[in-house]
C-alpha positions as CSV (number, residue, x, y, z in Angstrom):
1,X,-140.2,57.4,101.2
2,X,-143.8,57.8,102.1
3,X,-146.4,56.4,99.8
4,X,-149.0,58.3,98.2
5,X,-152.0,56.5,99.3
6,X,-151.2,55.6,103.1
7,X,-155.1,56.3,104.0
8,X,-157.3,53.6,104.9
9,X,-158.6,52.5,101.8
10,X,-155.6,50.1,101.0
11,X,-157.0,46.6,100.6
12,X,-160.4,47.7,100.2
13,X,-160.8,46.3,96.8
14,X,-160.0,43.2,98.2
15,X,-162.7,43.0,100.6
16,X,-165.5,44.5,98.0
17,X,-164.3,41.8,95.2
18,X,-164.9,38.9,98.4
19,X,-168.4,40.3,98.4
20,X,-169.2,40.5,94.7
21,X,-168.4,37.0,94.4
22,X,-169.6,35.4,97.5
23,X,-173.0,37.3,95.8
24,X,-172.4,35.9,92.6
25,X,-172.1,32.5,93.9
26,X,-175.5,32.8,95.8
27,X,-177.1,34.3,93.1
28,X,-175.7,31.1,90.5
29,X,-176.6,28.4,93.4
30,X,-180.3,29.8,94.3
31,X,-180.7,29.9,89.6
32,X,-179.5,26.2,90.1
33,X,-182.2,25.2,93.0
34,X,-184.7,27.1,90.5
35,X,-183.9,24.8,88.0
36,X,-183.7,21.6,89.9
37,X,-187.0,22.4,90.7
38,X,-188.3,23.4,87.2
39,X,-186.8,19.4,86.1
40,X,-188.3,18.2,88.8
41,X,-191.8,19.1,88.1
42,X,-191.3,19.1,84.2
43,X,-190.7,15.3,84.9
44,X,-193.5,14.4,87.0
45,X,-196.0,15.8,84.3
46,X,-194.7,14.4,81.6
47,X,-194.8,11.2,83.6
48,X,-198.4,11.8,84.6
49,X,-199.5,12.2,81.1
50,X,-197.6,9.3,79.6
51,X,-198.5,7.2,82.6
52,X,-202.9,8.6,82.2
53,X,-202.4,8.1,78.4
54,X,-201.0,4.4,79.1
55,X,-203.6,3.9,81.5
56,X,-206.7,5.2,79.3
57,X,-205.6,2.5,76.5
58,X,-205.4,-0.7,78.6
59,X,-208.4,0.5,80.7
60,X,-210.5,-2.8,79.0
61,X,-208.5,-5.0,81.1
62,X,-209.6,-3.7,84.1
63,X,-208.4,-1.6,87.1
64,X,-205.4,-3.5,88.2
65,X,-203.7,-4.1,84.7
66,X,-204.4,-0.5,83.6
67,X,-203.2,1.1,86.6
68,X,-200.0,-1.5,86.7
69,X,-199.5,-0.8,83.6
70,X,-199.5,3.4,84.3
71,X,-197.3,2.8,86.9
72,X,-194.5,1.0,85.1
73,X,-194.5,3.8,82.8
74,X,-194.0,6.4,85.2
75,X,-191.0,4.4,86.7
76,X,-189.6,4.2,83.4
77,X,-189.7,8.4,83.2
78,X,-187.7,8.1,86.7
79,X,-191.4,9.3,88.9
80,X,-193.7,6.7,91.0
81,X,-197.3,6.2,90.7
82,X,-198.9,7.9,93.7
83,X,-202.4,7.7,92.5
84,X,-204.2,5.7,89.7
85,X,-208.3,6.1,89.5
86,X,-210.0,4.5,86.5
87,X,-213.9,5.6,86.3
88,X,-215.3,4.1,82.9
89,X,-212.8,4.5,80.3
90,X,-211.4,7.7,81.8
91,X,-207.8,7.5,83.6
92,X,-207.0,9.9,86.0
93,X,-203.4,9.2,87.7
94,X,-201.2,11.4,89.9
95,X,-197.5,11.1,89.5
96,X,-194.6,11.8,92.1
97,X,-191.0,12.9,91.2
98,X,-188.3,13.5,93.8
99,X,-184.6,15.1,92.8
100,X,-182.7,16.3,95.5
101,X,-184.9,18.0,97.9
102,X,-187.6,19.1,95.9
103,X,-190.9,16.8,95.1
104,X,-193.7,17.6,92.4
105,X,-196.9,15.9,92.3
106,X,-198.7,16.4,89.1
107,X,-202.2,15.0,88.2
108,X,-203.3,13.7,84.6
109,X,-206.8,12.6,83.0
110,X,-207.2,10.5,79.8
111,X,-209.5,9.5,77.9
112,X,-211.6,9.7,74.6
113,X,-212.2,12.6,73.0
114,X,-215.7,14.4,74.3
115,X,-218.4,13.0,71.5
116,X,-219.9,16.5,70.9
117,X,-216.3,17.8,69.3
118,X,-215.6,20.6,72.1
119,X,-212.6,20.3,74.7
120,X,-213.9,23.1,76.9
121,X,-216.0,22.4,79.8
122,X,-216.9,25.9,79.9
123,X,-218.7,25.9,76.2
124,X,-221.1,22.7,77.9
125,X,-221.9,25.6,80.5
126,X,-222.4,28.2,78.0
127,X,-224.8,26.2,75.8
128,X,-226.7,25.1,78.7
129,X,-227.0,28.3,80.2
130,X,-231.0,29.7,79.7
């Protein structure tokens, strides 16, 4: 009895169903990478600005206790301290997170609030433009 389908096809569904998910699987591990990398840098900013903010409060005390002080609060969001600057009562502090093989460096400025009510360093420009 001969089959009906003794061409050269047989088994290719096999091989094309290897590909698809050998595909898949690089297309779910490079969406994990991505997001390793989005936690990693999501981590290191919001240990930058909890680490400026920290910083900008105890800047009275001085360099050292204001800087120690930013840095124990970016160990306790799981980043390190890789900068701390302190100019008046202005904190400016760069944070480092590491997970797996990706690092992000974010950098953070605290401090009061600009007197004349604006955020914008472009409207200063604009009003004193001629």
């Amino acid at each position: 009895m001969r089959h009906r389908f003794s061409g050269g096809d047989r088994g290719s569904a096999t091989v094309w169903s290897v590909g698809a998910i050998a595909l898949l699987c690089v297309v779910f591990g490079v969406g994990l990478a991505l997001g390793q990398a989005v936690v990693t840098r999501h981590r290191a900013a919001g240990a930058a600005d909890l680490a400026a903010l920290a910083a900008a409060e105890h800047w009275a005390e001085g360099r050292a206790a204001a800087c120690a002080r930013a840095d124990r609060v970016a160990r306790a969001q799981g980043a390190g301290l890789a900068r701390c600057a302190i100019a008046g009562d202005t904190s400016d502090v760069t944070a480092e997170s590491e997970r797996g093989p990706f690092t992000a460096r974010v950098r953070a400025r605290a401090g009061p609030p600009d007197p004349s009510g604006t955020a914008s360093p472009f409207t200063r420009m604009e009003q004193a433009a001629p």
